[in-house]
N, CA, C and O atoms as a GROMACS GRO file, in nm:
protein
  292
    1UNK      N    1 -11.114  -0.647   8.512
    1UNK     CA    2 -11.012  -0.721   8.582
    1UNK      C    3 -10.962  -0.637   8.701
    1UNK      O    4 -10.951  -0.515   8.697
    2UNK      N    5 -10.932  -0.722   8.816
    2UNK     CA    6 -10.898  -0.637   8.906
    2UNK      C    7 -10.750  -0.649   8.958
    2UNK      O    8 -10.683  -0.747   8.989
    3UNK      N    9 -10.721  -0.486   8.956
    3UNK     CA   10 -10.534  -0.496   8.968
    3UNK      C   11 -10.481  -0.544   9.089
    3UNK      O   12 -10.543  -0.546   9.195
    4UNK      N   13 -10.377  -0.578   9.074
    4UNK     CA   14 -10.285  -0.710   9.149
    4UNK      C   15 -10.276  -0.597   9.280
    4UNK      O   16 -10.281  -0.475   9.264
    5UNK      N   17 -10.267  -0.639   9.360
    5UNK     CA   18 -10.186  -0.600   9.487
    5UNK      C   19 -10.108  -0.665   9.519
    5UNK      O   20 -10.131  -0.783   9.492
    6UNK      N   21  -9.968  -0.637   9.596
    6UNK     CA   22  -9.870  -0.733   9.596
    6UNK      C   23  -9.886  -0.688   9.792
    6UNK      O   24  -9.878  -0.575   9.839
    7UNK      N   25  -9.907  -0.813   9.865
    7UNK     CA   26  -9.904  -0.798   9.989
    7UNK      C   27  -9.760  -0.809  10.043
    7UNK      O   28  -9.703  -0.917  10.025
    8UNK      N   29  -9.707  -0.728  10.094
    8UNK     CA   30  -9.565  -0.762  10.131
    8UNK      C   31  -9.546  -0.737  10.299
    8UNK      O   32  -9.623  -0.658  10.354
    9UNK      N   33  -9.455  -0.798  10.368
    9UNK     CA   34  -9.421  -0.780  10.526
    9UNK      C   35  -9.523  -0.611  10.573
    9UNK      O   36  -9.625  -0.586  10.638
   10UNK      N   37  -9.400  -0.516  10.479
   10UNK     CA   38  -9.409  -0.396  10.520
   10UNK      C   39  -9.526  -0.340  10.517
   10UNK      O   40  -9.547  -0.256  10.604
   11UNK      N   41  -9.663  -0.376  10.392
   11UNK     CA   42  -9.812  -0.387  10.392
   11UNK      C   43  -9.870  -0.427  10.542
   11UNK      O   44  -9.917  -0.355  10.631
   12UNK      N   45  -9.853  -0.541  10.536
   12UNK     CA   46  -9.893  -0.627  10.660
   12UNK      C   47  -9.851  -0.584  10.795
   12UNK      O   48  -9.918  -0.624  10.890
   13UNK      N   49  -9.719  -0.486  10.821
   13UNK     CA   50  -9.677  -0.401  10.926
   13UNK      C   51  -9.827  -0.265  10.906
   13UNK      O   52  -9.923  -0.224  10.970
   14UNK      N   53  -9.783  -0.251  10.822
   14UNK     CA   54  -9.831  -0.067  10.794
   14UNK      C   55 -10.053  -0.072  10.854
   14UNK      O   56 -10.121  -0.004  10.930
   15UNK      N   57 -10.084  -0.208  10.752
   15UNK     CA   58 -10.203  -0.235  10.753
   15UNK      C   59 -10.255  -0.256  10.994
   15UNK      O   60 -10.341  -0.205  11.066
   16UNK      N   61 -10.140  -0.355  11.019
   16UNK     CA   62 -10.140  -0.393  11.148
   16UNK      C   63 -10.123  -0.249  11.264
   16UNK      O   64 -10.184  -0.243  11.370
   17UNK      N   65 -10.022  -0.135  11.209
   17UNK     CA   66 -10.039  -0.008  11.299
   17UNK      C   67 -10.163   0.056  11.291
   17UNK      O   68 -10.228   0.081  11.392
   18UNK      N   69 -10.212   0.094  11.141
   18UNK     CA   70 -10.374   0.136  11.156
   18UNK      C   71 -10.467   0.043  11.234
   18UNK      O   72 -10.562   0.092  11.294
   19UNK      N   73 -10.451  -0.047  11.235
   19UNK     CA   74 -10.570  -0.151  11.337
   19UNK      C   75 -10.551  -0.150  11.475
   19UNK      O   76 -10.638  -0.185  11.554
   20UNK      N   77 -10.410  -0.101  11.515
   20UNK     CA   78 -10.405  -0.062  11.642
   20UNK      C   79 -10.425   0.054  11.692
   20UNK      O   80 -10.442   0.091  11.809
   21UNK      N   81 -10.420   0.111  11.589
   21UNK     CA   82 -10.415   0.283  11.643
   21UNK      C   83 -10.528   0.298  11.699
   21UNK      O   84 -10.628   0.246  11.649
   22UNK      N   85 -10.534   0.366  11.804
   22UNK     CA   86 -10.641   0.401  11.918
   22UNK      C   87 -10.744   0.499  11.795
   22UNK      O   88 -10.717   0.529  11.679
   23UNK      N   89 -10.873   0.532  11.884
   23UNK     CA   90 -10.968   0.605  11.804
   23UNK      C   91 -10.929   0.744  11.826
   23UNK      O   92 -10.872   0.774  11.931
   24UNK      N   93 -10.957   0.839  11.731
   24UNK     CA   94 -10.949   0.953  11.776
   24UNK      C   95 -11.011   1.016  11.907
   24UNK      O   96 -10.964   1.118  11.956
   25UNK      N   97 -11.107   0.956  11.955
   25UNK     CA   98 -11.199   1.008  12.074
   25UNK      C   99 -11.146   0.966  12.153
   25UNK      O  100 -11.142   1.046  12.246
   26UNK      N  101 -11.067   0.823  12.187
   26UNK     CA  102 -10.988   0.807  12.265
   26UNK      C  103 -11.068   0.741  12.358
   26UNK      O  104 -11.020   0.726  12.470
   27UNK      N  105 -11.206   0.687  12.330
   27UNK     CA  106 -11.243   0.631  12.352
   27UNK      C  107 -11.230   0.422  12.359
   27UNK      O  108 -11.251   0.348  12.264
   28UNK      N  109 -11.187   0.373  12.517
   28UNK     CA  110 -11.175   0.227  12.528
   28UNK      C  111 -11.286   0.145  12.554
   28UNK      O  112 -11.325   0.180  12.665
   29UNK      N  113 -11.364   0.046  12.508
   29UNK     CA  114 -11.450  -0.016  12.606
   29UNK      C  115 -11.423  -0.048  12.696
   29UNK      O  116 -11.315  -0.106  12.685
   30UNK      N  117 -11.481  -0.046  12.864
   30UNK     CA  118 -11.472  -0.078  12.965
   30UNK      C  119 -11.368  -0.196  12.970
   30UNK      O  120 -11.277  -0.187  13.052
   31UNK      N  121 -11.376  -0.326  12.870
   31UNK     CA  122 -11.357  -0.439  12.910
   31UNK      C  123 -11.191  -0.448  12.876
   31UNK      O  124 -11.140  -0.560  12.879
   32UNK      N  125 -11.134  -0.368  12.855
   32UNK     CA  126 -11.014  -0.346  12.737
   32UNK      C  127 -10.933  -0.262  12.883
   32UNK      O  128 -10.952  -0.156  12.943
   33UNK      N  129 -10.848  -0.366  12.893
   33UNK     CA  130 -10.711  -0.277  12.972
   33UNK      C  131 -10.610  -0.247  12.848
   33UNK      O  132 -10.571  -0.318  12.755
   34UNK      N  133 -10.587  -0.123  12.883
   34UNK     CA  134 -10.454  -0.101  12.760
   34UNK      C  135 -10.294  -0.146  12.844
   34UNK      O  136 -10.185  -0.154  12.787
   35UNK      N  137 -10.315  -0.168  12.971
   35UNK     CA  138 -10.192  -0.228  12.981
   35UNK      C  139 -10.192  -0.347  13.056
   35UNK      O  140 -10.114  -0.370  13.148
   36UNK      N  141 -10.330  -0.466  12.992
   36UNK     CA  142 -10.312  -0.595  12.993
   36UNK      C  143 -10.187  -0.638  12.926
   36UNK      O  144 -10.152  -0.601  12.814
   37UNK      N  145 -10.099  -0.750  13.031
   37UNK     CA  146  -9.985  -0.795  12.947
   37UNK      C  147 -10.020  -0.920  12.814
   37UNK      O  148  -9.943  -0.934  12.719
   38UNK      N  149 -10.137  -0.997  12.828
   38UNK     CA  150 -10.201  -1.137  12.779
   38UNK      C  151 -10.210  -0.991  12.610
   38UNK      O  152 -10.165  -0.985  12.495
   39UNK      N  153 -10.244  -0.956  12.646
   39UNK     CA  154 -10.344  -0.868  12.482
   39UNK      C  155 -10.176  -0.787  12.424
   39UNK      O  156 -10.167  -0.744  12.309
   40UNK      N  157 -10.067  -0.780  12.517
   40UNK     CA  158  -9.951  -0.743  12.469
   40UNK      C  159  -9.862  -0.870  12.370
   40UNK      O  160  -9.794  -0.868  12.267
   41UNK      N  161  -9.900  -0.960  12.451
   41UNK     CA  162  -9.853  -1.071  12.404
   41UNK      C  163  -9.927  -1.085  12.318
   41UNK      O  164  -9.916  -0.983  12.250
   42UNK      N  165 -10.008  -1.156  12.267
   42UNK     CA  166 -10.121  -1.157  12.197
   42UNK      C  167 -10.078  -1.091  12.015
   42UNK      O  168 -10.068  -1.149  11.906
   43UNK      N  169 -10.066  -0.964  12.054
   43UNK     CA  170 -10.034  -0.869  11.937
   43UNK      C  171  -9.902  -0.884  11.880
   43UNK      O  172  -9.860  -0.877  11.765
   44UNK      N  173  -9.823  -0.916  12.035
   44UNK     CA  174  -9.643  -0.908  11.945
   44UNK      C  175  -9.667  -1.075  11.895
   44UNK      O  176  -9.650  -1.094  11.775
   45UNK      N  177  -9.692  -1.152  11.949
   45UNK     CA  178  -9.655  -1.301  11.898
   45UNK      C  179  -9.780  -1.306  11.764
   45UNK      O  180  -9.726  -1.389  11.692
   46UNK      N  181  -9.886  -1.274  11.706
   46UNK     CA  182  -9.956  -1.252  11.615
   46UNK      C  183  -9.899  -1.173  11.498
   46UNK      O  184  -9.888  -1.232  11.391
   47UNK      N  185  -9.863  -1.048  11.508
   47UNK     CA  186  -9.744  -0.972  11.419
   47UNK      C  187  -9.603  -1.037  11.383
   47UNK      O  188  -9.540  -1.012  11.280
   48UNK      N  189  -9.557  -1.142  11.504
   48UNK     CA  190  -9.409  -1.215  11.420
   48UNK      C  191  -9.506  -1.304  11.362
   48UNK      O  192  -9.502  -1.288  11.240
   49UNK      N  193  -9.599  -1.398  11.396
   49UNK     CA  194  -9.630  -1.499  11.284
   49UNK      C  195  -9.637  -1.457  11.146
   49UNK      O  196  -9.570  -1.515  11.061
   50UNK      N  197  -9.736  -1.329  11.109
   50UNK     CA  198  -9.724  -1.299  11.019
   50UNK      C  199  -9.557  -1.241  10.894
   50UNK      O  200  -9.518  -1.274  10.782
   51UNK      N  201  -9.514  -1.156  10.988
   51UNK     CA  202  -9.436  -1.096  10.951
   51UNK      C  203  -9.272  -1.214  10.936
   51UNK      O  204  -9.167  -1.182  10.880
   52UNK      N  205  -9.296  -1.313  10.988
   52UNK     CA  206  -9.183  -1.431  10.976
   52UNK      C  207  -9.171  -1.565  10.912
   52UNK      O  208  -9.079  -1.641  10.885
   53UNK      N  209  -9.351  -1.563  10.894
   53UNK     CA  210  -9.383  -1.636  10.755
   53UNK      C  211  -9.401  -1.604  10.652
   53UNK      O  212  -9.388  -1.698  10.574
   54UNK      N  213  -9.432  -1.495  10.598
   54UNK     CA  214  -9.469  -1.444  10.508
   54UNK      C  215  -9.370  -1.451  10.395
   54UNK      O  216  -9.247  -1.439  10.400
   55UNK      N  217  -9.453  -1.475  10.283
   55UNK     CA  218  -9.337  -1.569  10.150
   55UNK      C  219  -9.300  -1.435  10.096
   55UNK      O  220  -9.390  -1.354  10.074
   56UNK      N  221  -9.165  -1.400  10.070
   56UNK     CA  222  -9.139  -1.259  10.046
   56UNK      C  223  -9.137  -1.281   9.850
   56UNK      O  224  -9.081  -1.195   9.783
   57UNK      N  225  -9.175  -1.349   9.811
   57UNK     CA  226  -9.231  -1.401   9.665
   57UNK      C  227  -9.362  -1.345   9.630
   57UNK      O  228  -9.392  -1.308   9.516
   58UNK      N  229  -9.430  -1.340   9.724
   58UNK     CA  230  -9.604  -1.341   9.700
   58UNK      C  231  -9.676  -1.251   9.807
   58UNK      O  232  -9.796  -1.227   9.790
   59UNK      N  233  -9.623  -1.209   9.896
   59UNK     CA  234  -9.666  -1.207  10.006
   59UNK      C  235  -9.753  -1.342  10.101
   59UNK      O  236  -9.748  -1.352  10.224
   60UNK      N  237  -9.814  -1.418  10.028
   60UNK     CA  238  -9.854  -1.520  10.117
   60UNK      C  239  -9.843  -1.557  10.245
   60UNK      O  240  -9.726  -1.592  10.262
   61UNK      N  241  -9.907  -1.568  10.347
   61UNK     CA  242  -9.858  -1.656  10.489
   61UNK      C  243  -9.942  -1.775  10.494
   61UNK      O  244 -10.064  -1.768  10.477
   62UNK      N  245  -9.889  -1.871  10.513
   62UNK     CA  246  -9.994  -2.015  10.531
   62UNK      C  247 -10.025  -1.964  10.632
   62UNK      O  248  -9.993  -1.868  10.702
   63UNK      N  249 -10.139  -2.096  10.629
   63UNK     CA  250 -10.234  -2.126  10.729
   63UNK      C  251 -10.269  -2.180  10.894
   63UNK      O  252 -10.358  -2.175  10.980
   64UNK      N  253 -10.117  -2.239  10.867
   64UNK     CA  254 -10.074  -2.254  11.007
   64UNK      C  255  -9.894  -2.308  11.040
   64UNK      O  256  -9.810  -2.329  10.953
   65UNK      N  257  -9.880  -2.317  11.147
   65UNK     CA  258  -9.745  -2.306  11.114
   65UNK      C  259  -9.717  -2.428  11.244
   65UNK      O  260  -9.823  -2.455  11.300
   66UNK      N  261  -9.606  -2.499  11.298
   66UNK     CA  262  -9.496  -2.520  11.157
   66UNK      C  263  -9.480  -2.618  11.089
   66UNK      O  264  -9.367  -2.640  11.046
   67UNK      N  265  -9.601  -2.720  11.053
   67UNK     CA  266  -9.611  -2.774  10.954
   67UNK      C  267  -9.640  -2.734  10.818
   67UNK      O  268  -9.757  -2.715  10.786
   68UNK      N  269  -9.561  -2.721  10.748
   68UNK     CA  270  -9.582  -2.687  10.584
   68UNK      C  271  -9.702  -2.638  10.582
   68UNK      O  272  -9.766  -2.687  10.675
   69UNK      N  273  -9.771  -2.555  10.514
   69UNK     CA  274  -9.958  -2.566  10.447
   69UNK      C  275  -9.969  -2.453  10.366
   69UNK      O  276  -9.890  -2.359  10.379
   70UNK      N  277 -10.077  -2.451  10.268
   70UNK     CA  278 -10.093  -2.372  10.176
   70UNK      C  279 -10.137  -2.247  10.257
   70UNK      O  280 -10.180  -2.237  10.372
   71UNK      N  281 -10.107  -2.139  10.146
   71UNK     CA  282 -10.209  -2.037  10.214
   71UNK      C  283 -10.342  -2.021  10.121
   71UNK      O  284 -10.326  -2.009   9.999
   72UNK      N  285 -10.476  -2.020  10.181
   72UNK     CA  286 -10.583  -1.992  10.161
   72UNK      C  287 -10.630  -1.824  10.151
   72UNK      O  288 -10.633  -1.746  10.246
   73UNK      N  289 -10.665  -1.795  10.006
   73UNK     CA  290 -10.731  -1.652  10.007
   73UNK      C  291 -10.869  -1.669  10.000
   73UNK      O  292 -10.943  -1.571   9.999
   0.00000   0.00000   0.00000
C-alpha cells in the first residue's frame, strides 16, 4: 500500500519554487527572456489558481475554475 501524502497550499508553494529555480549552470535557452513580462504573468496568475483553489481538506484543486468541477488525479 502506498502512504498517503497530504498535498497542501504550502506543498504546492514549496514544490512550485523548486520548478522555478534556475539551474545551477545558470544556464537559459536562447528562447527564454528572464525578464519577459507575459511568462511573469503567466507564473503569478498560475500559482494564485492553484494556491486559491485549493481545498484546504484534501489538498485538491479542480479542474477548472469558476464553475464548480471535480478534481481529477
Amino acid at each position: 500500500m502506498r502512504p498517503y501524502i497530504r498535498v497542501t497550499p504550502f506543498v504546492l508553494a514549496f514544490a512550485f519554487t523548486l520548478a522555478c529555480t534556475p539551474s545551477p549552470t545558470g544556464v537559459v535557452p536562447p528562447t527564454v527572456s528572464r525578464d519577459d513580462p507575459f511568462l511573469d504573468t503567466v507564473q503569478t496568475r498560475t500559482f494564485g489558481f492553484f494556491w486559491q483553489l485549493a481545498n484546504p481538506q484534501n489538498g485538491l484543486v479542480p479542474d477548472r475554475a469558476p464553475t464548480p468541477s471535480f478534481s481529477s488525479v
